[in-house]
N, C-alpha and C positions, 0 to 999 in steps of 0.2 A: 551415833550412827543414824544414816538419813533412814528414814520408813521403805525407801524407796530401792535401798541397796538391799542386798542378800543377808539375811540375818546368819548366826555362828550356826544354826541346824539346818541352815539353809533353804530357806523359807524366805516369801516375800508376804507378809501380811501371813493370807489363810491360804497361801502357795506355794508350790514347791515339794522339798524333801526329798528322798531315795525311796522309791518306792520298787525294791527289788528283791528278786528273787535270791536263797541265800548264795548258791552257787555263785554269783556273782559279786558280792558282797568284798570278797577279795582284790577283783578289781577296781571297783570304785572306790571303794575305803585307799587305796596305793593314792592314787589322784588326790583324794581328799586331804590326806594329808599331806601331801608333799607338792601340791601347785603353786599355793600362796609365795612360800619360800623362795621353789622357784623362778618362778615369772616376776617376779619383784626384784629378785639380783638385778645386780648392774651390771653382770656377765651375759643374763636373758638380755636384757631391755637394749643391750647395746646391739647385738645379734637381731634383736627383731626390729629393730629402729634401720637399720643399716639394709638390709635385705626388703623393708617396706621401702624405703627410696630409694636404694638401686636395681632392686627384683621386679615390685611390683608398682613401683613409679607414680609414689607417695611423694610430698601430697596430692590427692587428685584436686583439679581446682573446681574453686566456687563460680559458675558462672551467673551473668544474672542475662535474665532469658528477656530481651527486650521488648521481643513483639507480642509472646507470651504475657507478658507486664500490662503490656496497650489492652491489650484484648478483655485482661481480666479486670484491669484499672488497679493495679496496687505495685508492690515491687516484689517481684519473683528472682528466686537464685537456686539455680541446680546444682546441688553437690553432687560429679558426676564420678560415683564410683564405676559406671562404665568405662570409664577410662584406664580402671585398674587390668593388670596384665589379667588374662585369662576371663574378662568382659564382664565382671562384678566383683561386685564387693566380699564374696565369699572368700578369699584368696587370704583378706587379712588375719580369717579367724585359723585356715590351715597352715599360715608359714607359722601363726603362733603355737599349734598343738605340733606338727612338729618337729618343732626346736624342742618343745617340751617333751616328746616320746623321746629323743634320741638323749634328752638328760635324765629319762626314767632306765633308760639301759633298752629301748624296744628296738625290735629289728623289725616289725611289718607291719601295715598300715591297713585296717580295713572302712571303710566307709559305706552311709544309705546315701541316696541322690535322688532326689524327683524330678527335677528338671534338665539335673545331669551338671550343672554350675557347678556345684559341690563337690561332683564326682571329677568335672576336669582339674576343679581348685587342687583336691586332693593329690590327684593323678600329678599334677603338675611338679605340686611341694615334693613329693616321691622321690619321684626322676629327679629334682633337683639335688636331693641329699642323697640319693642312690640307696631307696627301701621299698623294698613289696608292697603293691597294693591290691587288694581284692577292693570293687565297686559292687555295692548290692544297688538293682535297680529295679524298680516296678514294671512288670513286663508292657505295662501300655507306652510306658513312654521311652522303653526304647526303639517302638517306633515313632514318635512325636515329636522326640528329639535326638534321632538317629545323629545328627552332625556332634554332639556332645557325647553318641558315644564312642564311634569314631577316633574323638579326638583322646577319649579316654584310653583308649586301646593302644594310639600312635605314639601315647608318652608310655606305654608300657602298662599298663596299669589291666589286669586280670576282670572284666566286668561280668557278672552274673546275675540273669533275671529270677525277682523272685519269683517262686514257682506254686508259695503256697496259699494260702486261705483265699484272697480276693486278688492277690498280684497287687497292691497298688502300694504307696510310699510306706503304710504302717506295714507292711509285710516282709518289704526290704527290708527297715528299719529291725524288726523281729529277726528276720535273720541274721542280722548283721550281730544285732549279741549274741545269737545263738553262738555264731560262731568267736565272740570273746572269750564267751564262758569257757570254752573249748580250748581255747588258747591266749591263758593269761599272761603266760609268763614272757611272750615275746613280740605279745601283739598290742598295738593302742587302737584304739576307735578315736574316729577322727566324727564326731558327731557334729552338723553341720549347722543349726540352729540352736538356738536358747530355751531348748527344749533336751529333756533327759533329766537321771538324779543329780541331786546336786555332786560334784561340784559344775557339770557341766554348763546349764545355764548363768551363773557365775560368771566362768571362765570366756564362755562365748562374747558375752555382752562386754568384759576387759578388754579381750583383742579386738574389738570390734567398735569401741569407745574412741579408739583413734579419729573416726568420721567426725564425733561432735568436737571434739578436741578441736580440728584444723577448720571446723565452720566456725568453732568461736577466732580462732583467731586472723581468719581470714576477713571473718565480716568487720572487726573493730576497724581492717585498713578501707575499707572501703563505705564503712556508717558509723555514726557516733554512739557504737551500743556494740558489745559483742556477743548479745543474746539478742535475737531475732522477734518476733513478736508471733511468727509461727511455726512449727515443724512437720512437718507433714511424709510418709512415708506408709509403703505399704507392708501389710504383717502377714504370714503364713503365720510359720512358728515365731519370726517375728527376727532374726540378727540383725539384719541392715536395722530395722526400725529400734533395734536397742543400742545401736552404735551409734545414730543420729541423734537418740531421746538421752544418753547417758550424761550426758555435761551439763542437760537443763533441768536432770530429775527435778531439782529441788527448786526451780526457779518458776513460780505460778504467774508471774508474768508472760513467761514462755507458754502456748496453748500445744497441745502434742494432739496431733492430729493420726490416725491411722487409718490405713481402708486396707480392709479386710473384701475376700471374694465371695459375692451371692450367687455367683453362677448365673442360672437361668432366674433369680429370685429367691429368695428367702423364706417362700412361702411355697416352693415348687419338690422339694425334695432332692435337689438339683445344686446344693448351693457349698460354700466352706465358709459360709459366715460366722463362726463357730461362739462370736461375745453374743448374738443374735439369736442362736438356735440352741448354743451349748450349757452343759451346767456341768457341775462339779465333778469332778472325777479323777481317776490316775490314769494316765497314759501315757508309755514308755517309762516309769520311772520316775512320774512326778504326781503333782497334786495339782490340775490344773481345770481348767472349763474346757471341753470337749465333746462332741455330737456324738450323742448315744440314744437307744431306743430304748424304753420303759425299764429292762430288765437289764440297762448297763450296760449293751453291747454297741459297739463302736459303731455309729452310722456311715457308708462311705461321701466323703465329700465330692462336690464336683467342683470344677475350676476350670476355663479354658487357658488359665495360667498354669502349665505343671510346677512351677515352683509355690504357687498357693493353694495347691490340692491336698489340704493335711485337715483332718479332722481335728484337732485342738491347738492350741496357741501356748505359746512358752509360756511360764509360772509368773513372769515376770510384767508379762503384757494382762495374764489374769485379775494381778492386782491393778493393773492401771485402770482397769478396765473396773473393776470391781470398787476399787477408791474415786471413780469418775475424773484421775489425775488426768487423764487423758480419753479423746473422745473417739469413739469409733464409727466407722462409716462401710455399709456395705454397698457394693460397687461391683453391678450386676458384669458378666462376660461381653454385653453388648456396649455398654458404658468404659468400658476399660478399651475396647478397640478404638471407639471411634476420637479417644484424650490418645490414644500411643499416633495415629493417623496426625491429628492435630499437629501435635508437638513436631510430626516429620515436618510438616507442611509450613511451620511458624519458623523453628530452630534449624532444620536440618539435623535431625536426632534421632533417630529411630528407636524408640525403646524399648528394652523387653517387655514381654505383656502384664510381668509382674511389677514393673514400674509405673505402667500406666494405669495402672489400676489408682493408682495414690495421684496422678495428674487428672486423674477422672474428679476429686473430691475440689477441686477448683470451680469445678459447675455449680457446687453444693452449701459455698461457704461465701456471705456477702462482706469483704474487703473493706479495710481504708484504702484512702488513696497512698499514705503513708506507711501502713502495713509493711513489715519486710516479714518475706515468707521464705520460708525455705526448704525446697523440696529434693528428698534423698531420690536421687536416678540411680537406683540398685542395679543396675546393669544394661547393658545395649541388646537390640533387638536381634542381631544376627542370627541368634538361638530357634528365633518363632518365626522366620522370615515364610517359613513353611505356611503356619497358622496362619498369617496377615493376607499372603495369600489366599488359600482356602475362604477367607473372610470376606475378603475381594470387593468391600466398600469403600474403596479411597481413589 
């Protein structure tokens, strides 16, 4: 088994595990045992294969960004999971969790959301199988990205701000088990990154592995190599960037690139660069590197991205990070605006901010001319069009 896949305790290197409370132990042990099973049938795989091309209108295509290209001098290709129904890439990891709730026997769906992606994802898969969903959401950003929640509301979906400690994504996130514990017997968490105990981040980065799957096979029709020479992709907790990195784990020819968010700087208090500022720790449930102050208490990150505003990074981006399999880049909130502007201005593409953040590291990184790079577009900018505005430098 690769170093780089989920070991059987669920660990990546010195990350990971279940780091839970016992109450809860009940449900996550359901999971643990019985996901591999099955998500691996041919009953699953046909179900989620079928419902990704004709639901969420898989595969999204590779596009290669030409004036993008000119500019940077090498050969750029956008995997534009914005294309996917419901305007990113989150959608792949919830038609997969649940197809898999409703083969656990669950009837209600709850979810955390920071940007609100996750919460429509969710809301969406709900309403499509006809199952309850409570959205836990950090009270700042449901004014931030009021249109997400909205929309969460208008497929049905029950949304509630968190109310407690700091209000911000770990708070939702806290309440969202609170209320599992509460209700195991009928409810699934729909956890939204590769972050949580095992088996979650696991599971995330499986359904989510589809991305690097159709860049390999997209590029061999279009270059004589179906491994790229770079990957590049932005990490919160990190999903898209494990769905893009998953097919080249083992491939050191492939460079895996990540930008992660500094906020106002790294050095400001102000930031979510979290391989940058973070160190060891458990948060939600794992064993991960995360922003804490001397005595272990969770620092709050900042990000003008709300989908990169999370104090620690999935177990699995810790070992990347930690093994130097993969390089990280911090990419301050002024740098990520004026790569999301760019890209409108070259492509015709408006990205979410949290994409732009990972087109910001093209500034940063000196190319071949031969180079094929290729960059995950986790999602379209609609979401921030708010932000871009307020930002009003383009």
């Amino acid at each position: 088994m690769s170093s780089f896949n989920v070991s059987d305790t669920g660990y990546y290197g010195n990350f990971g595990g279940a780091y839970i409370p016992e109450m809860l132990f009940p449900n996550v042990e359901e999971l643990r045992s019985n996901y591999l099973e099955i998500i691996t049938s041919e009953d699953f795989q046909n179900q989620f294969e079928q419902l990704l091309e004709t639901y969420v209108g898989r595969p999204t295509p590779l596009y290669y960004a030409d004036r993008l290209s000119k500019k940077y001098g090498t050969k750029i290709y956008l995997k534009r999971e914005d294309l996917c129904h419901t305007g990113a890439h989150k959608v792949n990891n919830t038609i997969g969790q649940i197809l898999l709730a409703k083969k656990l026997g669950k009837e209600k769906i709850i979810a955390e959301t920071g940007a609100g992606q996750h919460g429509v994802a969710t809301a969406t898969v709900c309403a499509l199988m006809g199952m309850e969903c409570i959205g836990y959401m950090r009270e700042v950003d449901m004014g931030r990205q009021r249109p997400n929640v909205e929309r969460m509301k208008i497929l049905g979906a029950d949304v509630k701000a968190a109310t407690s400690g700091s209000k911000t994504l770990k708070d939702a996130t806290n309440e969202a088990m609170r209320h599992w514990i509460n209700n195991p017997d009928d409810t699934h968490y729909i956890i939204g990154s590769v972050v949580g105990p095992h088996p979650y981040p696991d599971m995330v980065a499986r359904f989510q592995s589809v991305i690097s799957k159709e860049i390999k096979h997209q590029l061999s029709r279009v270059e004589n190599s179906d491994s790229p020479d770079y990957v590049i992709a932005c990490v919160g907790g990190g999903s898209n960037a494990a769905g893009a990195f998953y097919h080249f784990l083992d491939d050191d020819n492939v460079k895996l690139i990540a930008a992660e968010a500094a906020g106002h700087g790294i050095e400001t208090g102000k930031s979510a660069a979290t391989t940058f500022i973070g160190k060891s720790g458990v948060l939600h449930g794992s064993k991960t590197l995360l922003m804490q102050t001397k005595d272990g208490q969770v620092v709050e990150p900042h990000s003008i991205s709300a989908g990169l505003d999370y104090p620690g990074i999935g177990p699995l981006h810790a070992h990347l990070f930690d093994s130097k399999r993969a390089l990280f880049y911090a990419i301050t909130d002024e740098e990520a605006m004026i790569a999301g502007v760019e890209l409108s201005k070259l492509e015709g593409i408006i990205p979410a901010i949290e994409s732009a953040h990972a087109l910001a590291v093209l500034d940063k990184i000196k190319f071949d001319q031969n180079d094929i790079v290729v960059l995950n577009l986790s999602g379209r900018g609609d979401k921030d069009l708010e932000t871009y505005i307020k930002w009003g430098k383009y």
